[in-house]
C-alpha distance (Angstrom), angle and dihedral (degrees) to the residues before:
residue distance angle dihedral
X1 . . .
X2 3.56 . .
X3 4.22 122.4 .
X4 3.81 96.3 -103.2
X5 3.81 100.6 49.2
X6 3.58 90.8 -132.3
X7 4.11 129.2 97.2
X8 3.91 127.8 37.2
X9 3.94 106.1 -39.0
X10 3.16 118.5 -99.3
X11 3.73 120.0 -104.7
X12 3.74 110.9 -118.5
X13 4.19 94.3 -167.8
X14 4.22 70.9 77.2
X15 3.61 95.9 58.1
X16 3.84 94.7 46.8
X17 3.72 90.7 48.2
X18 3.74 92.6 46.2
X19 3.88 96.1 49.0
X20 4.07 90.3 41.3
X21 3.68 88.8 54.7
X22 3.96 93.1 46.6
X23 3.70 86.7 55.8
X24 3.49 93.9 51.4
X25 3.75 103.1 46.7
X26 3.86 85.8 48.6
X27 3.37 94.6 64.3
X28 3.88 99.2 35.4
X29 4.47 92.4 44.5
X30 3.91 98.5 10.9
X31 4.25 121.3 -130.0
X32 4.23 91.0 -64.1
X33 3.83 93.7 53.1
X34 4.21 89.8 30.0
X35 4.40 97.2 102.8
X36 4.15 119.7 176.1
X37 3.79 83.4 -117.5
X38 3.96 102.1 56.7
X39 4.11 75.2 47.7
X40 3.83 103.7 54.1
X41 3.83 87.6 42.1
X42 3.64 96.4 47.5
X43 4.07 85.9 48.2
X44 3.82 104.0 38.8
X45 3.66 103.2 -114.2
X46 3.64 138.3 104.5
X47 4.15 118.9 -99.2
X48 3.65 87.2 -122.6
X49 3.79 81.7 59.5
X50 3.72 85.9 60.0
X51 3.68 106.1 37.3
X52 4.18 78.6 60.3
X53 3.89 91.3 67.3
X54 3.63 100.0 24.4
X55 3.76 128.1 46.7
X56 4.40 89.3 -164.8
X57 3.33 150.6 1.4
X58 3.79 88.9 -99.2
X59 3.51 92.5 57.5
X60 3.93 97.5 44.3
X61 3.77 86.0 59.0
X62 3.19 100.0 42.4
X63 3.61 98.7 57.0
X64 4.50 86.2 43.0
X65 3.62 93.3 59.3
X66 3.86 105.7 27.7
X67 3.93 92.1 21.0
X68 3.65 131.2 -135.5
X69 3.84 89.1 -66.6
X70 3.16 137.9 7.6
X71 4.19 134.3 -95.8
X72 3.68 106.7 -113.6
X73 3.56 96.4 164.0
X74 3.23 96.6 92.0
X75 4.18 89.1 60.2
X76 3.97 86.2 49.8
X77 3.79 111.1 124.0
X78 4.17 88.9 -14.8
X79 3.77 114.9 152.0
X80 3.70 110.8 -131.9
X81 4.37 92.5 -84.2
X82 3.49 91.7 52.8
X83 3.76 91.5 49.7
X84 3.77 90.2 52.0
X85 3.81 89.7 40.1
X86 3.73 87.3 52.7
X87 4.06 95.6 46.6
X88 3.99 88.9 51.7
X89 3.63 99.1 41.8
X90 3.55 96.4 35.5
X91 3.70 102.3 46.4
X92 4.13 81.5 46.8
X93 4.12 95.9 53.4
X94 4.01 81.4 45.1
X95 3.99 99.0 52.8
X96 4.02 90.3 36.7
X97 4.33 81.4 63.0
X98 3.83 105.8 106.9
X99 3.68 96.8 -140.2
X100 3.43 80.9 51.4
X101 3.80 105.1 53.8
X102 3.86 81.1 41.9
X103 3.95 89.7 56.7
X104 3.62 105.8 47.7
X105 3.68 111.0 67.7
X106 3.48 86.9 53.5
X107 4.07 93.1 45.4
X108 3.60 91.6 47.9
X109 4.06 90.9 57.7
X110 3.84 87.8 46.1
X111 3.18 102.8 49.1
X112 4.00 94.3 46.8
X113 4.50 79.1 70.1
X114 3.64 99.2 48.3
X115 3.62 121.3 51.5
X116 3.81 97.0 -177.1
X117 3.50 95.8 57.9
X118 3.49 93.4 45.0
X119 4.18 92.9 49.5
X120 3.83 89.7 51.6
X121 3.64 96.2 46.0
X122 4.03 87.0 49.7
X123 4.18 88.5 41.1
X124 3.58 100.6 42.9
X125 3.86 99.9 46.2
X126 4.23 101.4 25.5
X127 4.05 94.8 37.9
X128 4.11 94.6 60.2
X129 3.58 100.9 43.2
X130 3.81 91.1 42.1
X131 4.02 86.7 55.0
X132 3.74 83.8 57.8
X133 3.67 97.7 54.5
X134 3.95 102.2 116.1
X135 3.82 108.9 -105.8
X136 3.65 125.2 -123.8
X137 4.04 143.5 -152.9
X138 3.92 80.8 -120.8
X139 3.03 111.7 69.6
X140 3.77 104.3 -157.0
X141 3.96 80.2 58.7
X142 4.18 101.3 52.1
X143 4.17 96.0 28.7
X144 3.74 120.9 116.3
X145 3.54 99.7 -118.3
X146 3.48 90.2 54.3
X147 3.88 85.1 53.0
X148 4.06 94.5 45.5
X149 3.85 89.8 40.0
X150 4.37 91.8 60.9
X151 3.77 84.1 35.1
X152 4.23 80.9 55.9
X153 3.89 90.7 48.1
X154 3.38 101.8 36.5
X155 3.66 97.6 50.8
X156 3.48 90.9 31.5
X157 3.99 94.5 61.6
X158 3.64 88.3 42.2
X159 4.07 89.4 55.3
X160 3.97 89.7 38.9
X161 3.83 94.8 50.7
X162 3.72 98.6 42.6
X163 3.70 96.6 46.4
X164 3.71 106.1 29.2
X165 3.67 101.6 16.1
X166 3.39 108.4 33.5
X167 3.82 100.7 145.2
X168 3.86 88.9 54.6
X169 3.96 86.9 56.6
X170 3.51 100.8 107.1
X171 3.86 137.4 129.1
X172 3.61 84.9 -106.5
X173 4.16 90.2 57.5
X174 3.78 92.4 39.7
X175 4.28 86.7 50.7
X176 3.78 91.3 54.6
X177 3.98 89.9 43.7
X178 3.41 83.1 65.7
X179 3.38 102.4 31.4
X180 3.45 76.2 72.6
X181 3.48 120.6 36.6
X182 4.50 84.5 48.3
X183 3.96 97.6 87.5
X184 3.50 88.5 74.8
X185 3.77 88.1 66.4
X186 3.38 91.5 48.2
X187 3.66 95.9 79.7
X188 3.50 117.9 113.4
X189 3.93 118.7 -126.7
C-alpha cells in the first residue's frame, strides 16, 4: 500500500521485482555502474515507478540488500550470548552476500555525503535490535550503549573482515570474535 493511504495501492509484486533486480545488477555492474534505469528495465517497470518507493539509488539498495526492515527474529527471546552470537554471525552471513560486498564500497562513499540517510540506516537497523538486548540488574551489562557498542563491533568486524580482510574471514576468525565479545554476556543479572 502506498505511504499516504490514499490512491490505488501500490503493487508490491513491483517492489520485489525492483529490489531482485537491484541485487542482481549489483553483482553483475557493481554500485558505480548500478543506474535506476538498468534497474527498472531489468525489473519491468517504469523509473517513475521507482522514484515512487525510493527517493535514490542509495536508498533502493539499501532496502535490496538489508531490506526495508530489519530481521529481528532472530534476537526474539535470545539471552544476552545468543544476541551477541547473532550480531557476529549475522552481520558475517550478511557481509559474505555478494550483492552485498558489491554494495558497500559504494554505500560507504554515499553515506559519508548524506547524514540523514546514514542516521536512519544506523536508527532503523541498530535501535531495534539494541531494544532487544536482554536487560540486566547491572546496568553497564543491560544499557543501550552497551547494546549499540557490540552491535558496533560485531558488525564492524564482520564489515572489516569481509572487505579488508577477507582471507582472515573464517569460522575460526568469526569463533574468536566471539570468543571475545561473549564475557559481556556473562554477567549475571
Amino acid at each position: 500500500m502506498n505511504a499516504t493511504g490514499s490512491g490505488r495501492p501500490r503493487d508490491p509484486r513491483i517492489d520485489a521485482d525492483v529490489l531482485a533486480a537491484t541485487r542482481a545488477l549489483l553483482v553483475e555492474v557493481g554500485f558505480d555502474q548500478l543506474s535506476v534505469r538498468a534497474v527498472a528495465s531489468r525489473a519491468g517497470v517504469s523509473r517513475a515507478a521507482i522514484a515512487r518507493r525510493w527517493e535514490s539509488k542509495a536508498q533502493l539498495v539499501l532496502d535490496a540488500v538489508l531490506g526495508v526492515t530489519p530481521d529481528l527474529t532472530p534476537f526474539e527471546g535470545a539471552d544476552r550470548a545468543g544476541w551477541i552470537h547473532w550480531v557476529v554471525t549475522g552481520s558475517s552471513a550478511l557481509f559474505r552476500q555478494p550483492e552485498v560486498r558489491e554494495a558497500v564500497p559504494g554505500l560507504l562513499a554515499t553515506l559519508r555525503e548524506h547524514d540523514q540517510l546514514r542516521g536512519a540506516l544506523w536508527r532503523n537497523f541498530a535501535g531495534p535490535a539494541a531494544a532487544l538486548f536482554p536487560g540486566s540488574a547491572v546496568p553497564e551489562a543491560g544499557d543501550p550503549d552497551t547494546a549499540r557498542a557490540l552491535l558496533v563491533l560485531g558488525a564492524g568486524a564482520a564489515l572489516f573482515l569481509s572487505l579488508i580482510a577477507p582471507e582472515e574471514d573464517t569460522p575460526q576468525m568469526r569463533a574468536k570474535v566471539l570468543e571475545i565479545l561473549l564475557p559481556v554476556a556473562a554477567v549475571s543479572d
